[in-house]
BARO-642358 format. One record per atom (N, C-alpha, C): residue in one letter; x, y, z. Coordinates in pm, whole numbers, padded with zeros to 5 digits, always signed. Layout:
aXYZ
...
***
This chain:
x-00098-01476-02475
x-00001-01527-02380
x-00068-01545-02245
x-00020-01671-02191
x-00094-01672-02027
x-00021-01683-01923
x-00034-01633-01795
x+00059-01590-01710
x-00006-01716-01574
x+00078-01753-01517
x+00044-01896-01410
x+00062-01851-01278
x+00058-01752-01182
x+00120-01686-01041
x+00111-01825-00972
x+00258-01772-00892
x+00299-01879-00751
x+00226-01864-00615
x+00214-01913-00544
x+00225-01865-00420
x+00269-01950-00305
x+00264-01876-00199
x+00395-01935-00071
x+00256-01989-00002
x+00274-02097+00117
x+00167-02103+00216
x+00079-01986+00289
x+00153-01896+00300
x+00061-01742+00345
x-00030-01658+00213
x-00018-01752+00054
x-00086-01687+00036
x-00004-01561-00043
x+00134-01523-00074
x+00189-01416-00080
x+00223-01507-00195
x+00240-01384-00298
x+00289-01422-00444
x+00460-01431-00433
x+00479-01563-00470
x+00602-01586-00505
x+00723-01596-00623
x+00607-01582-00695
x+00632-01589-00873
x+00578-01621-00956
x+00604-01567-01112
x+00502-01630-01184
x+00550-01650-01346
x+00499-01754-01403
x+00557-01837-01552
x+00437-01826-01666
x+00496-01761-01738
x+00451-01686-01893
x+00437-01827-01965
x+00389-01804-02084
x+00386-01902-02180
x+00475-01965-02285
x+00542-01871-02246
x+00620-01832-02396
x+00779-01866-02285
x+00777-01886-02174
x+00896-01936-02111
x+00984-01875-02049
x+00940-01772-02030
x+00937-01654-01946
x+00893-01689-01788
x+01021-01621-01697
x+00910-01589-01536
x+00990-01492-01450
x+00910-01482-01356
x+00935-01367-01255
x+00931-01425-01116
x+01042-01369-01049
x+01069-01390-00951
x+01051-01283-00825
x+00975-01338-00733
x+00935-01225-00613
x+01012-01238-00503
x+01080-01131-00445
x+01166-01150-00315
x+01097-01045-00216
x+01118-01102-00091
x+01087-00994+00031
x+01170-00952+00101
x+01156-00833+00166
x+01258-00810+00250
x+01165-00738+00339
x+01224-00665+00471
x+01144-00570+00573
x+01055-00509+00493
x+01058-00403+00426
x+01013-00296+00379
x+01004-00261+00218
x+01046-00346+00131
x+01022-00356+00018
x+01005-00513-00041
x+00984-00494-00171
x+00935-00644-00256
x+01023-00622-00335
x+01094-00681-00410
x+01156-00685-00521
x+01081-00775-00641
x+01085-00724-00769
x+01044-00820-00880
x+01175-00835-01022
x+01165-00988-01037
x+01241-00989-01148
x+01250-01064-01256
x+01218-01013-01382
x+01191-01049-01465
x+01296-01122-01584
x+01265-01245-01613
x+01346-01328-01706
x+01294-01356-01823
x+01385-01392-01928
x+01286-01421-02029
x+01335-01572-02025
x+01294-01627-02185
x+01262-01764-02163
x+01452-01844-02175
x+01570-01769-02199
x+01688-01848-02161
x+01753-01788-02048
x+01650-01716-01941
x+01684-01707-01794
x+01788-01589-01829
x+01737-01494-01874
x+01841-01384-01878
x+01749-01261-01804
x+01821-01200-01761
x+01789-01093-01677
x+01684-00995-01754
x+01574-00958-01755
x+01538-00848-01818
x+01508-00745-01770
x+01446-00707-01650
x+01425-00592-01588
x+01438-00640-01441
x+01427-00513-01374
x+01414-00553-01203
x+01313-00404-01188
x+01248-00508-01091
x+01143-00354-01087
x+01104-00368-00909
x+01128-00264-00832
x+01132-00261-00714
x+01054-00171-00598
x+00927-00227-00498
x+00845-00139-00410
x+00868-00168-00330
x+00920-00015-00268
x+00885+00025-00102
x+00741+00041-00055
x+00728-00041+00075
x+00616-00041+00122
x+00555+00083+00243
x+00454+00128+00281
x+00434+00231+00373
x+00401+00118+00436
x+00376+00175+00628
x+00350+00090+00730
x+00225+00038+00700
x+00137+00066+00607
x-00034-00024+00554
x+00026-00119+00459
x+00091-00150+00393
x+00163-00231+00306
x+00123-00192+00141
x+00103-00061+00139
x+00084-00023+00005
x+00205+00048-00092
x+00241+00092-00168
x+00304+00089-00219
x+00360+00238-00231
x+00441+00302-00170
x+00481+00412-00142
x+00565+00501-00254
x+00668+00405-00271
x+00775+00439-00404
x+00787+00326-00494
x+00808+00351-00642
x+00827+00211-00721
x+00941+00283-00819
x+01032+00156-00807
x+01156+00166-00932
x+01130+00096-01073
x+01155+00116-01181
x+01175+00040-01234
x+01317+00020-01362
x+01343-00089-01344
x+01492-00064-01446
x+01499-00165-01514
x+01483-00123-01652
x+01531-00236-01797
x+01603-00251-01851
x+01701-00352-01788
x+01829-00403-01841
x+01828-00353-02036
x+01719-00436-02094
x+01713-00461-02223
x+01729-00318-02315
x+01602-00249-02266
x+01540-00117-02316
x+01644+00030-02243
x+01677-00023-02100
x+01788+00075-02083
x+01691+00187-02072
x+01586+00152-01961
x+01487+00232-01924
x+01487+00233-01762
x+01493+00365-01706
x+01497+00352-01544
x+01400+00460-01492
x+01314+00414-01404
x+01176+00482-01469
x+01175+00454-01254
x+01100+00600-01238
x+01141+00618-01027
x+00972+00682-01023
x+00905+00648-00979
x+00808+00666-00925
x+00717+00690-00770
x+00650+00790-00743
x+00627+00781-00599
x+00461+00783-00581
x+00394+00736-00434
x+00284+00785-00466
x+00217+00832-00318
x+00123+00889-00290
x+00052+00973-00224
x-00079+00943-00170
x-00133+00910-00016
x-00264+00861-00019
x-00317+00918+00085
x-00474+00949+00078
x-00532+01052+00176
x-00535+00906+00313
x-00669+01026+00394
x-00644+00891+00521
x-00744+00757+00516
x-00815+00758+00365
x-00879+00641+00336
x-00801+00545+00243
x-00668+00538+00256
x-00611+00503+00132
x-00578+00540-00005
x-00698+00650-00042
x-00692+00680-00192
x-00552+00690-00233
x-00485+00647-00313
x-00402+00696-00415
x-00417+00831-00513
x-00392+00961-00430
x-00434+01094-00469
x-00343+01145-00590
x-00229+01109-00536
x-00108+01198-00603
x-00024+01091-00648
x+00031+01089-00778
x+00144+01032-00760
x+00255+01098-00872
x+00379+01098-00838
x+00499+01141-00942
x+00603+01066-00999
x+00621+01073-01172
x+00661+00925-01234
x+00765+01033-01315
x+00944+00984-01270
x+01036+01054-01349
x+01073+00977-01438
x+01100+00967-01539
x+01183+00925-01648
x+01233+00962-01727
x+01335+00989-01798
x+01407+01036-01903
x+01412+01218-01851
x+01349+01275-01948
x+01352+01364-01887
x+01226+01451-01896
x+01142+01344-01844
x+00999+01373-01826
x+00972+01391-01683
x+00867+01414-01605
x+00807+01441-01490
x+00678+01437-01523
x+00560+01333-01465
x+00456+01356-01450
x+00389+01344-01364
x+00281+01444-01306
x+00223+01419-01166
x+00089+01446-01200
x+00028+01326-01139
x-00137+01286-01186
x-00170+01295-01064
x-00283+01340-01039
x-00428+01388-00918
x-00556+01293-00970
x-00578+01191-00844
x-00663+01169-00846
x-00798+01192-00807
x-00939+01150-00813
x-01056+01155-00775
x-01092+01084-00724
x-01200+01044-00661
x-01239+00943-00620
x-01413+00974-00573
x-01479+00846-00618
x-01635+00881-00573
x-01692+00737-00558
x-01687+00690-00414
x-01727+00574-00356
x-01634+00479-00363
x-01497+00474-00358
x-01395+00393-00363
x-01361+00364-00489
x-01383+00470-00571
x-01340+00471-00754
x-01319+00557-00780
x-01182+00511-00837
x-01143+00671-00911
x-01173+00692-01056
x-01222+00810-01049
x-01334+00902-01154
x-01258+00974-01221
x-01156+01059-01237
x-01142+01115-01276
x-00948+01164-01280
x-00876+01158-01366
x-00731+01141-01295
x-00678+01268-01403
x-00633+01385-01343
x-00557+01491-01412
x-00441+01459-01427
x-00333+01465-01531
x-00192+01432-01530
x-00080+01574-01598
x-00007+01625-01530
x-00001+01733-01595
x+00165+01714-01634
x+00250+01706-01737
x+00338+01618-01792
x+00447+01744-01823
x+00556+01737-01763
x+00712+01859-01787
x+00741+01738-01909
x+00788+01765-02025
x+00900+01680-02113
x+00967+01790-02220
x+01112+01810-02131
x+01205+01890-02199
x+01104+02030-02204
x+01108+02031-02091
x+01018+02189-02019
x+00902+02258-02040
x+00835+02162-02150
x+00729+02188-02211
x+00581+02110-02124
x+00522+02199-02065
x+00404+02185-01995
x+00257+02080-02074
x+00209+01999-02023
x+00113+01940-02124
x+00019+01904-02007
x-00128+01903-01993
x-00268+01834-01921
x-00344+01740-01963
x-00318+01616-01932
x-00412+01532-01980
x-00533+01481-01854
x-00637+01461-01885
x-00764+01422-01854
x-00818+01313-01852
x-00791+01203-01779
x-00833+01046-01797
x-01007+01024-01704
x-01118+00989-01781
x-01244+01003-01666
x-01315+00843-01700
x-01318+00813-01601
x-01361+00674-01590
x-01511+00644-01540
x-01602+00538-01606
x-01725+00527-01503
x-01697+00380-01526
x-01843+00312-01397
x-01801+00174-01319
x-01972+00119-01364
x-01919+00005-01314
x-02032-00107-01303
x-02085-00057-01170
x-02169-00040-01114
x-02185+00003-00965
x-02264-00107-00894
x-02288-00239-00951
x-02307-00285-00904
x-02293-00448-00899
x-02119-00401-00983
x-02003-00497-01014
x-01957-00512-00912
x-01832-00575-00825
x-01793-00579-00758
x-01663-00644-00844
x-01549-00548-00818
x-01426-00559-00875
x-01346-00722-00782
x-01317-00807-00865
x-01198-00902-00843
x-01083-00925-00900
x-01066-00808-00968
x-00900-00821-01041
x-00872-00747-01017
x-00846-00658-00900
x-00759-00568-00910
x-00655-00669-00802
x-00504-00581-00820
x-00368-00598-00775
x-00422-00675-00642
x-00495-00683-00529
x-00460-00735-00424
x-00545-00854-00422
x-00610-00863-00556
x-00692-01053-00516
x-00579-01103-00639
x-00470-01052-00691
x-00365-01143-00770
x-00230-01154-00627
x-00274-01117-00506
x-00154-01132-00447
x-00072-01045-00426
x-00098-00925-00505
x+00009-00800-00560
x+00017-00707-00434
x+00095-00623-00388
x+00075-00530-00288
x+00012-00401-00392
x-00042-00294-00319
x-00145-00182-00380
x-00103-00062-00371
x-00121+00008-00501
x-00071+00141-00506
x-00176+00203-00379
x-00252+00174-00284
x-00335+00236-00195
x-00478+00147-00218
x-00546+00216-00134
x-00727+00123-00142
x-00765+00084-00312
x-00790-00023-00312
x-00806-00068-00481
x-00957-00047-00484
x-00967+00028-00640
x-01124+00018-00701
x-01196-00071-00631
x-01337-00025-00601
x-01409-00093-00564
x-01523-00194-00645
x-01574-00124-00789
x-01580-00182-00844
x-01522-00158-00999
x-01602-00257-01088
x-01555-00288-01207
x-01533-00170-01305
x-01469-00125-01403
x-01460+00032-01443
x-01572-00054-01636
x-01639+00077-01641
x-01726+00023-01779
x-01713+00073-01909
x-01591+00242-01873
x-01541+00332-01936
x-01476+00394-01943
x-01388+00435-01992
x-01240+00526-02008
x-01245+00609-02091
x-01242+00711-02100
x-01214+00842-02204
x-01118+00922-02159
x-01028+00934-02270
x-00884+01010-02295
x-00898+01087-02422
x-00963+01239-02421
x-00985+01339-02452
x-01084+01291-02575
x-01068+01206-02744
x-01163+01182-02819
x-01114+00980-02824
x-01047+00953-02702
x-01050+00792-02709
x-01148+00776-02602
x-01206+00623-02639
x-01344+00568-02566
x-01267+00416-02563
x-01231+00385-02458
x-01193+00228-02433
x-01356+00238-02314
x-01391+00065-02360
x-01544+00022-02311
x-01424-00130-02271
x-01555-00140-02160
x-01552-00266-02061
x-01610-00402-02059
x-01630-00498-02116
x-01697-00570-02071
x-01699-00694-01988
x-01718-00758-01937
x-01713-00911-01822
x-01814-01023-01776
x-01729-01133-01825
x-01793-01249-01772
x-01781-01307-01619
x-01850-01382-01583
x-01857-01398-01442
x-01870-01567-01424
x-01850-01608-01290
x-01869-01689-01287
x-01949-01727-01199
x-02030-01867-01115
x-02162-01836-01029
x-02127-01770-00891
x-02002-01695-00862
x-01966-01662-00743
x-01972-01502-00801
x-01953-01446-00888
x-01986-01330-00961
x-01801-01299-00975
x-01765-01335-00970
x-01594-01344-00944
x-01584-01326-01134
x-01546-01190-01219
x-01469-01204-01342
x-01392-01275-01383
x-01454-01412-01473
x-01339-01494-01556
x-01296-01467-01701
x-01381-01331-01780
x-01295-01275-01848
x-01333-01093-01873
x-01250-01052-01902
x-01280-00910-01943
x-01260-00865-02101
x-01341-00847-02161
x-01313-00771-02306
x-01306-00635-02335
x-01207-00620-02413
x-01202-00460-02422
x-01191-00408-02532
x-01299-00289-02568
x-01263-00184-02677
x-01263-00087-02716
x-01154-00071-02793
x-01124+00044-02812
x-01161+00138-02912
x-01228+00266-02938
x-01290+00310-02990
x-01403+00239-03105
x-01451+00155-03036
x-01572+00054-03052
x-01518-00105-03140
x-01388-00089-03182
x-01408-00269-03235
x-01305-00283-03090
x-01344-00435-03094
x-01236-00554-03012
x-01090-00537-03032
x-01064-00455-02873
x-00883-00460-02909
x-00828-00587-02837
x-00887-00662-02759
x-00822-00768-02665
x-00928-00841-02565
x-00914-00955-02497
x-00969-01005-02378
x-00846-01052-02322
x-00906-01086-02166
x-00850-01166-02086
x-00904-01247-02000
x-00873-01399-02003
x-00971-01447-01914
x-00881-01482-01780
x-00976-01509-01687
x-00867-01527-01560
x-00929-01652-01475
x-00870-01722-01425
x-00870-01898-01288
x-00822-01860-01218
x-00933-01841-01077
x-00917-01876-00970
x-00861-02029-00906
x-00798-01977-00844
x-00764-02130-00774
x-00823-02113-00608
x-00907-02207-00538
x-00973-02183-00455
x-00889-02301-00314
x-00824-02259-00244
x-00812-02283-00134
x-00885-02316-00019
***
């Protein structure tokens, strides 16, 4: 499936149209963004909603699914370089609050320690990078506002306790990623390729 983003003369994402006939609609206001999601006979499917801090990152996020009847409240936490340290995600009747790391504008290492129906659980997410990638997909070159300072560069590895998701990327002569492949415990679970549009 391929996704087409809008944008306004400033540059600010205004919306964006799926393949399959589907789109999303972006609204602004003072202090938050609103997003809303349709499918392809324009029916409501979710609304998912961020408050912004005075840096324009992303402070609190809602999310609510009409369809799935999922309402999912999220907050997040950033030192005085931006990092995204802390953040806490309620749903159902779960609670999880993940701690981040960070080592050169990448986060390395993310603890998540999970209440569901009172039962305590630790998970361990540890990531390594291209270091001498230079990340262009993250949330703020699609237009997106940022859970806090975005990766700096490209991530090459993920391990979640005995899972191994691997990285790989094509480039183009500006070094700008036009696709990423990914896998998961060594065969091909997916790619994505991505167009710039150059202003």
């Amino acid at each position: 499936d391929s996704v087409v983003y809008e944008y306004n003369a400033e540059n600010k994402l205004t919306g964006a149209k799926t393949q399959n006939g589907g789109s999303i609609v972006v609204e602004y206001n003072a202090s938050t963004i609103t997003f809303k999601a349709y499918d392809n006979k324009s029916i409501l499917g979710r609304t998912e909603t961020a408050t912004l801090n005075s840096k324009g990152w992303i402070s609190e996020y809602t999310y609510v699914d009409e369809t799935e009847k999922i309402n999912d409240h999220q907050k997040f936490f950033f030192d005085d370089q931006g990092h995204n340290v802390k953040s806490i995600d309620s749903y159902s009747n779960n609670i999880d609050t993940s701690f981040n790391s960070f080592i050169d504008d990448n986060v390395t290492t993310t603890i998540t320690r999970q209440w569901s129906n009172s039962t305590l659980s630790i998970d361990t997410t540890q990531f390594e990078y291209y270091t001498d990638k230079l990340s262009t997909i993250e949330l703020n070159n699609m237009g997106f506002p940022t859970f806090g300072k975005p990766n700096k560069n490209l991530v090459k590895k993920k391990t979640y306790g005995n899972e191994v998701t691997e990285y790989a990327y094509d480039f183009d002569t500006q070094n700008r990623v036009i696709k990423e492949t990914v896998y998961y415990k060594g065969a091909l679970s997916y790619y994505v390729d991505f167009t710039y549009v150059d202003k």
